[in-house]
C-alpha positions in Angstrom: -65.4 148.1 235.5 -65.4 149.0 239.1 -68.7 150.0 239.2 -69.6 146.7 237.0 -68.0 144.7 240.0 -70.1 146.4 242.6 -73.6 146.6 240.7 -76.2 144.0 241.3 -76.9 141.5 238.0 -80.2 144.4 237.2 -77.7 147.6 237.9 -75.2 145.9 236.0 -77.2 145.4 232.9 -78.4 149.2 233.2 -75.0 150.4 233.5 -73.8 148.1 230.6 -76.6 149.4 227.9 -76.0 153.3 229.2 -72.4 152.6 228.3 -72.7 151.0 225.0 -75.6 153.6 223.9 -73.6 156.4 225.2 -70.5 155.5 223.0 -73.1 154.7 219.8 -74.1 157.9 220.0 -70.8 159.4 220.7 -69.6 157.6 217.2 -72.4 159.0 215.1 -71.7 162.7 216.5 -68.3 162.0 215.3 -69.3 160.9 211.9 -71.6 163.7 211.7 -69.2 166.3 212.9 -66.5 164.7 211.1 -63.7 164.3 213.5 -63.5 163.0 216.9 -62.8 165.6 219.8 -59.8 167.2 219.8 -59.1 165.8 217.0 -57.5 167.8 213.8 -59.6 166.7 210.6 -59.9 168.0 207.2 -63.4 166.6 207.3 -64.7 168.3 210.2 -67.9 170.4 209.5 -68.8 172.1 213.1 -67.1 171.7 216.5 -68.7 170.2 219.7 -70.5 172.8 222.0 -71.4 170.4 225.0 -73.6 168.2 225.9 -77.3 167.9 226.7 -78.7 165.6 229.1 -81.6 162.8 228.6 -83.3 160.5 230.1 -83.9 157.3 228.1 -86.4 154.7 229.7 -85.8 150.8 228.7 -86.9 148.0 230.0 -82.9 147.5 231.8 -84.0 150.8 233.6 -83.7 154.7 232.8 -80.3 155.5 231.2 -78.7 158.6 231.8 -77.5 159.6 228.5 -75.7 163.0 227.0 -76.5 164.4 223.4 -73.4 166.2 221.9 -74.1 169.4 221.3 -72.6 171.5 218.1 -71.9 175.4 217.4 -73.8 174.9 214.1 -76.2 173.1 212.7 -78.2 170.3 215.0 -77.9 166.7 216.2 -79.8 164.4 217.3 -78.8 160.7 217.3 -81.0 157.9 214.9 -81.3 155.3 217.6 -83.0 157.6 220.0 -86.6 157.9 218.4 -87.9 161.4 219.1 -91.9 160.4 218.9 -91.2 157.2 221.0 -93.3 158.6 223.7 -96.1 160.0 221.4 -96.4 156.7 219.8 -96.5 155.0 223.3 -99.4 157.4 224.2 -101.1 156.8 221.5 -101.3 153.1 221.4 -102.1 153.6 225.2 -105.4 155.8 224.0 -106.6 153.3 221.5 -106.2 150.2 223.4 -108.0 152.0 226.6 -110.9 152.7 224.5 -111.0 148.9 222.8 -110.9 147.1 226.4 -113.7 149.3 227.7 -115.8 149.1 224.8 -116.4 152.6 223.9 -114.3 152.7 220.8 -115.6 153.2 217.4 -115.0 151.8 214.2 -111.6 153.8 213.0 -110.1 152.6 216.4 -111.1 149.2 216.0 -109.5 149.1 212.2 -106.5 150.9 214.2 -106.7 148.0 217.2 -106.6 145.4 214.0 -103.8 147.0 212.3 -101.7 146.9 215.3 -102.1 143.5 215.9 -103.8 143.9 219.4 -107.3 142.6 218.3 -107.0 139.6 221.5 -104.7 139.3 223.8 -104.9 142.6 224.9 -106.1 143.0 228.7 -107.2 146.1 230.7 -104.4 144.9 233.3 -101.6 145.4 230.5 -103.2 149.2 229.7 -102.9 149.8 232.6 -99.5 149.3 232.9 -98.6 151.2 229.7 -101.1 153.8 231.0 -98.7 153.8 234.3 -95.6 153.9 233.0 -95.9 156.8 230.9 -98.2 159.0 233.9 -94.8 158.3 236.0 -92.4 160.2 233.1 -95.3 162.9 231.6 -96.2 163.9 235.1 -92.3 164.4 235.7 -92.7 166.6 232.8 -95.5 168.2 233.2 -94.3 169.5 237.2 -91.2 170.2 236.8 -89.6 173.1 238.2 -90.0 176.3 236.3 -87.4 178.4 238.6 -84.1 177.6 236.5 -84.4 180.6 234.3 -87.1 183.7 233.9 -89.8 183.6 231.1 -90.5 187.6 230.2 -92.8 186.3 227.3 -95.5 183.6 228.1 -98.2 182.9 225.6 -101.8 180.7 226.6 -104.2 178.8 224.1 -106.8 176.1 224.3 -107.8 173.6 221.6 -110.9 171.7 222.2 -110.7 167.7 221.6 -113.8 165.1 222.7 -114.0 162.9 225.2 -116.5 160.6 227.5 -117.7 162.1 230.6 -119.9 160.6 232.9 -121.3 158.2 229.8 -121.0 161.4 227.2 -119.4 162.8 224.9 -118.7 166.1 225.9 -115.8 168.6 224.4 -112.6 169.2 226.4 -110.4 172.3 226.5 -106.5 171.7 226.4 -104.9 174.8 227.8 -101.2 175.0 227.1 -98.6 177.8 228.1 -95.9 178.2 226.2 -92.7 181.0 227.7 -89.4 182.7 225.9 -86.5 182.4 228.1 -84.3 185.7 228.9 -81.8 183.9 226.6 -84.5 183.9 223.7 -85.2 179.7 223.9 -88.4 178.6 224.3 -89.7 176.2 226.7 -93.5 174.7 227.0 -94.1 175.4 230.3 -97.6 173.6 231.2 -100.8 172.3 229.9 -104.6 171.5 231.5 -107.0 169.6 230.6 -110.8 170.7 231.7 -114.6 171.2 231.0 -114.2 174.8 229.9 -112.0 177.9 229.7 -113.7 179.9 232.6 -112.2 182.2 234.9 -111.6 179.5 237.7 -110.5 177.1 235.6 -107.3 179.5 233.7 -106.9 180.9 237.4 -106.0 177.5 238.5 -103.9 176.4 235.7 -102.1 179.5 235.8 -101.4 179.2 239.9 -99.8 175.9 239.1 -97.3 177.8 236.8 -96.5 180.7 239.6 -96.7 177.7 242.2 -93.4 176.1 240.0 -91.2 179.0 239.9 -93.0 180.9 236.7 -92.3 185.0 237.8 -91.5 188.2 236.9 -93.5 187.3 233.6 -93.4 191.2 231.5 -95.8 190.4 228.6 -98.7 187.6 228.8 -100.1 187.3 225.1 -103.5 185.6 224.5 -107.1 185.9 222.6 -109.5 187.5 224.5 -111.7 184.8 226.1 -113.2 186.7 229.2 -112.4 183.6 231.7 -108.8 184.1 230.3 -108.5 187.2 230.6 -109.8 187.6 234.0 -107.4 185.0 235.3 -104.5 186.8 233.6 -105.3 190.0 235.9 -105.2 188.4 238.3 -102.3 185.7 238.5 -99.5 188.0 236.7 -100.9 191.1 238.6 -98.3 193.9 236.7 -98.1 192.3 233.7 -99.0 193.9 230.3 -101.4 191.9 228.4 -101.2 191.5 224.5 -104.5 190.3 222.6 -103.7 188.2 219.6 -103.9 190.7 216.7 -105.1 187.7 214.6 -108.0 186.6 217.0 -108.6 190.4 216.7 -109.0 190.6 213.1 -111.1 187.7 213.3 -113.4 189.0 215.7 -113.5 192.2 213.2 -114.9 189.9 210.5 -118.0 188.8 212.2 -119.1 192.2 211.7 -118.7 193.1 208.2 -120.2 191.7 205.0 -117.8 189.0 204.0 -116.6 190.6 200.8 -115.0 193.6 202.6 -112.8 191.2 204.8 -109.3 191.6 203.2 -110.1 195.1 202.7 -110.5 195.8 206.5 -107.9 193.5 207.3 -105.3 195.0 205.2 -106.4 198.8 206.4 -105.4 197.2 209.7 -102.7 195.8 209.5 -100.9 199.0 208.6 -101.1 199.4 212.4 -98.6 196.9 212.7 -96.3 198.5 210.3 -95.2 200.9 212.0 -91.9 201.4 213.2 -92.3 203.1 216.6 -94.6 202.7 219.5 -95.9 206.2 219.4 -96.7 205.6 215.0 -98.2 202.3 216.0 -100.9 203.9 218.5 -101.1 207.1 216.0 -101.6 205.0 213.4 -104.3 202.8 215.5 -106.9 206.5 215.6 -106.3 207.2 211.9 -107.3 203.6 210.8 -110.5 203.7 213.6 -111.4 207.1 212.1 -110.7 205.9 208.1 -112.8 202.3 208.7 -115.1 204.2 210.8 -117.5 206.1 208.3 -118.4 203.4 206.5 -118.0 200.6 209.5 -118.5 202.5 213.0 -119.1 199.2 214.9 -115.3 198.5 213.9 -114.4 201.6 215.0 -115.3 201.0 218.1 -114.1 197.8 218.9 -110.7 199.2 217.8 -110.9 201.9 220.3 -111.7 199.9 223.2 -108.9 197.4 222.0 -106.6 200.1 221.5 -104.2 199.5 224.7 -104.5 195.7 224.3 -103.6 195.2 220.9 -100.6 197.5 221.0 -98.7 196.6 224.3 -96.3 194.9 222.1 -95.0 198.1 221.1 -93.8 198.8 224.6 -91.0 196.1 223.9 -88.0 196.1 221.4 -88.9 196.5 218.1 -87.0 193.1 217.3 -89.8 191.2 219.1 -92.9 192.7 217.7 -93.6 190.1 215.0 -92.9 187.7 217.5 -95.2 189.0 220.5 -98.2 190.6 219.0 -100.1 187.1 218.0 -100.1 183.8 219.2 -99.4 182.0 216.3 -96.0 180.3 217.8 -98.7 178.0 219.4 -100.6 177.1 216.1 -98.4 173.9 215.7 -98.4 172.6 219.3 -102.6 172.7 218.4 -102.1 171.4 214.9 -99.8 168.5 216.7 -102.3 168.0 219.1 -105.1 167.9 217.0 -103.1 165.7 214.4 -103.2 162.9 216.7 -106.7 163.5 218.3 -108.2 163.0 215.2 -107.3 159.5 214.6 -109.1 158.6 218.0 -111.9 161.1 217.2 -113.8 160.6 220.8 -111.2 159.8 224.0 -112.5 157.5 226.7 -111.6 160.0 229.2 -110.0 163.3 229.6 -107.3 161.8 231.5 -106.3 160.0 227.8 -106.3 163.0 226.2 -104.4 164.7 228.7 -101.6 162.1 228.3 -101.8 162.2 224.7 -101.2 165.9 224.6 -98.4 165.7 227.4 -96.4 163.2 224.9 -97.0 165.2 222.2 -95.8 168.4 224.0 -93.2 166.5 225.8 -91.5 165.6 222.8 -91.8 168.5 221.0 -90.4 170.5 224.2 -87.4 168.2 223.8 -86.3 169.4 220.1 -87.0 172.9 221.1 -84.3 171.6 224.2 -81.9 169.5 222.1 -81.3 171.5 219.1 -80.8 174.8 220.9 -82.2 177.3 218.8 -83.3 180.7 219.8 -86.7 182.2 218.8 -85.5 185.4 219.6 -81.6 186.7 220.3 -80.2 187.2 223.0 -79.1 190.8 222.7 -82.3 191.3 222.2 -83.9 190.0 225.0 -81.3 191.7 227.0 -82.8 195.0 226.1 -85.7 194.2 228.6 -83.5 194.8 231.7 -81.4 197.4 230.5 -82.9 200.7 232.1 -81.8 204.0 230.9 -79.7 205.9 233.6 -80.9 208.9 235.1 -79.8 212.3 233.9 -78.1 214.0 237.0 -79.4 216.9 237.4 -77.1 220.4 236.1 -75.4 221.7 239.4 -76.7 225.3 239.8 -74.2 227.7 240.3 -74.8 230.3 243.1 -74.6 233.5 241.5 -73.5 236.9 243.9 -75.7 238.9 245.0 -76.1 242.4 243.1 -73.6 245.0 244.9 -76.1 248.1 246.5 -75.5 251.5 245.0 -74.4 254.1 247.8 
């Protein structure tokens, strides 16, 4: 009440509506958990572990709220609506198009369903469009100092958009990192023309320019521009190629019957259990595919160190580390949503599309707490095996001379 007495009418509201949202939420934990804290319940199912902090913008002003944690199992309160800012971005996209004209008929049947066929004005966009630049671009630099990513993994999906009066396609770049306690974080994402070498050079700068270092393993397809820009930024890092961009690249080679056949000779690479079977294993299946295919023989040669530095790391991680299939659903996310606009009306849209859709996916990864790899695990990359000392040498006398 104090602070109600000393707030201005606006403060006063915003402290008011943090207060009652803060207690709603407290009430469904507790109904979800089954007993209030501290308290002793029959009922109870899991115990509180905490709480996790976010940011809730209204139109009384942000609200500082705290999401209960719990030891098992996952919360997350109904009245907080988890794709609120994806939907926001959305309807930002598809009414920027319809004021400036450049929409096309599924957005105009979208711009009817919503309701928004008049009345809408580009001054009111642009408002929407400013609101949520303000809390994506808060997302999208934050500081990346807080803990140290050993794992990160790049990708690019391509969406369309107008530039200069065309419709040209767009590569959206996104980084994704596993924390030394085993969480994982999205870390950053670009929007650009294409994925060459200066354009990955400066996305990934912007990462090491927010606090992203001592990165140990960098896993990725092997798009030249990408790779170049890898050496270069996380200079000591090992570099893992996507073994399924690999086996993809293998296909384009052979006659299209003999796919699963190649593919499953090599994936027994991958089933190996130690780093020196996996690389043996690499020469017997390059010599085995070789006399009938040679061409894959080579390219498994030359990809030999590239497609087995995961085995360099604990053997818990390998099926974890050696693609990048943990970003297939932030694409397929992405995507999801692209396709109901089809063609952007810039790539600033689509890069605030992509940011809302990676922002709020970021947040469950954040709110329900669950590791994508374990802890003890991860904790095997900085344990170093101690040196043997070296066995003391014992003097030993000299042979006595005979007289």
């Amino acid at each position: 009440m104090r602070c109600l007495r000393r707030a201005d009418g606006v403060e006063a509201i915003r402290v008011v509506c943090e207060r009652i949202l803060q207690e709603l939420i407290e009430a469904e934990a507790t109904d979800v958990i089954g007993a209030a804290p501290r308290e002793h319940s029959q009922t109870r199912t899991t115990w509180r572990h905490g709480h996790r902090d976010r940011l809730l913008t209204t139109q009384a002003g942000d609200l500082d709220l705290k999401i209960p944690k719990v030891r098992s199992g996952s919360f997350f309160p109904s009245l907080l609506e988890r794709r609120r800012r994806i939907d926001r971005a959305l309807f930002a996209v598809v009414m920027e198009a319809y004021v400036h004209g450049v929409s096309n008929r599924s957005v105009d049947d979208l711009v009817k369903a919503l309701g928004a066929d008049s009345g809408i004005s580009k001054s009111e966009v642009s408002r929407i469009c400013g609101e949520l630049d303000q809390e994506l671009t808060a997302f999208k630099e934050r500081p990346l100092d807080h803990t140290v990513f050993p794992y990160v993994f790049l990708d690019a999906t391509y969406c369309k958009a107008r530039v200069n009066h065309r419709i040209a396609s767009q590569a959206v770049v996104i980084a994704t990192g596993i924390s030394v306690t085993g969480h994982r974080e999205i870390l950053g994402l670009m929007v650009g023309d294409s994925e060459s070498k200066p354009f990955w050079t400066k996305f990934l700068r912007s990462l090491r320019a927010r606090g992203l270092e001592n990165v140990q393993l960098v896993i990725s397809d092997s798009h030249s521009g990408l790779v170049a820009a890898i050496r270069t930024v996380f200079l000591g890092a090992a570099w893992q190629r996507c073994r399924v961009h690999f086996v993809r690249d293998v296909f384009s080679v052979i006659e299209r019957g003999l796919g699963e056949m190649v593919a499953a000779t090599i994936r027994t690479i991958f089933a190996q259990t130690t780093g020196e079977q996996v690389r043996t294993q690499l020469n017997v299946v390059a010599d085995m595919l070789g006399r009938q295919f040679p061409q894959v023989k080579t390219m498994l040669l030359e990809a030999a160190t590239d497609i087995t530095a995961f085995a360099d790391f604990p053997p818990a991680h390998w099926k974890k580390i050696w693609s990048t299939n943990p970003l297939e659903r932030l694409n397929r996310e992405i995507k999801r949503r692209a396709d109901v606009v089809q063609v952007f009306p810039n790539p600033t849209a689509l890069d605030r599309l992509a940011a809302a859709v990676l922002a709020e996916l970021h947040d469950e990864w954040q709110v329900f707490d669950r590791r994508y790899l374990s802890e003890a695990s991860m904790a095997e990359l900085f344990t170093t095996k101690p040196t043997e000392p070296e066995p003391e040498i014992t003097p030993q006398p000299e042979p006595k001379q005979l007289p």
